[in-house]
LUMKOL-130242 format. One record per residue (C-alpha): x, y, z; residue in one letter. Coordinates in steps of 0.1 Angstrom, whole numbers, padded with zeros to 4 digits, always signed. Layout:
XYZa/...
This chain:
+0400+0050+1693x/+0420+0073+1666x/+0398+0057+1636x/+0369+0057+1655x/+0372+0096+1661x/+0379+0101+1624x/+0349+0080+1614x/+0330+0101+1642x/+0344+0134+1620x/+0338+0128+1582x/+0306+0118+1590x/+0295+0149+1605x/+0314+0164+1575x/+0294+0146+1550x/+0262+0150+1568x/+0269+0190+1567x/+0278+0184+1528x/+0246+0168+1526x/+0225+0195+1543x/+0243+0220+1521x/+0240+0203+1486x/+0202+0196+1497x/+0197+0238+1508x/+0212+0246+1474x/+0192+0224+1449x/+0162+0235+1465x/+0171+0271+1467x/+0175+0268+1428x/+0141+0261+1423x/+0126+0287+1442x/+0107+0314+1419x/+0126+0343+1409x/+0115+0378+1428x/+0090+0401+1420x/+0106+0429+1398x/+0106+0462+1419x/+0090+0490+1403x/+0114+0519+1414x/+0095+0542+1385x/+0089+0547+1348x/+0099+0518+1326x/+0127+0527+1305x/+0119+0512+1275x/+0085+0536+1278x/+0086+0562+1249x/+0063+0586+1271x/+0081+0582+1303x/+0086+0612+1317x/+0122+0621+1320x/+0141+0651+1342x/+0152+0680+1320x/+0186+0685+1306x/+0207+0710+1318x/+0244+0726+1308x/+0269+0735+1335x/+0306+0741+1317x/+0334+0718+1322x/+0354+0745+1335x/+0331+0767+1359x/+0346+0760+1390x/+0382+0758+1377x/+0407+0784+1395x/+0441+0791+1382x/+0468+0776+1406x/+0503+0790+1392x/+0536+0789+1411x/+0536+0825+1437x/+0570+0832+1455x/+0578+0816+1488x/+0558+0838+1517x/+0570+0839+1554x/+0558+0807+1569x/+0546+0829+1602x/+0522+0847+1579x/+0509+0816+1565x/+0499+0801+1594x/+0488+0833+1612x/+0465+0836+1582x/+0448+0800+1584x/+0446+0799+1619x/+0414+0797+1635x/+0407+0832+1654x/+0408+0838+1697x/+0380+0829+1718x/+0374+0859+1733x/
């Protein structure tokens, strides 16, 4: 009963193996896709491209030195959302 049950097993196993090796060697011979065209080919000398532009390194840089310890109160009280009136 046990060996029959394994027998039962593998061969479902190597049916599903089958059906899997068989899926994969004819999914390698399908064509390769269409190449999408998502704009101007690249390699085009006259392809239009956007224009350059500079924005510095440093233009939203703000300084963040050390500042003496403020009354935790005051922070808060500061940052807080205001009263619903």
């Amino acid at each position: 009963m046990v060996t029959q049950l394994f027998y039962v097993r593998t061969a479902r196993v190597r049916a599903l193996m089958g059906i899997a090796a068989l899926c994969l060697l004819t999914a390698a011979c399908a064509a390769a896709p269409e190449r999408l065209n998502a704009g101007a080919d690249p390699s085009d000398p006259a392809a239009r491209a956007p224009a350059a532009s500079y924005r510095p390194v440093l233009s939203g840089y703000v300084s963040q030195r050390p500042v003496e310890p403020a009354s935790w109160r005051q922070q808060n009280e500061r940052v807080a959302p205001a009263e619903k009136q």
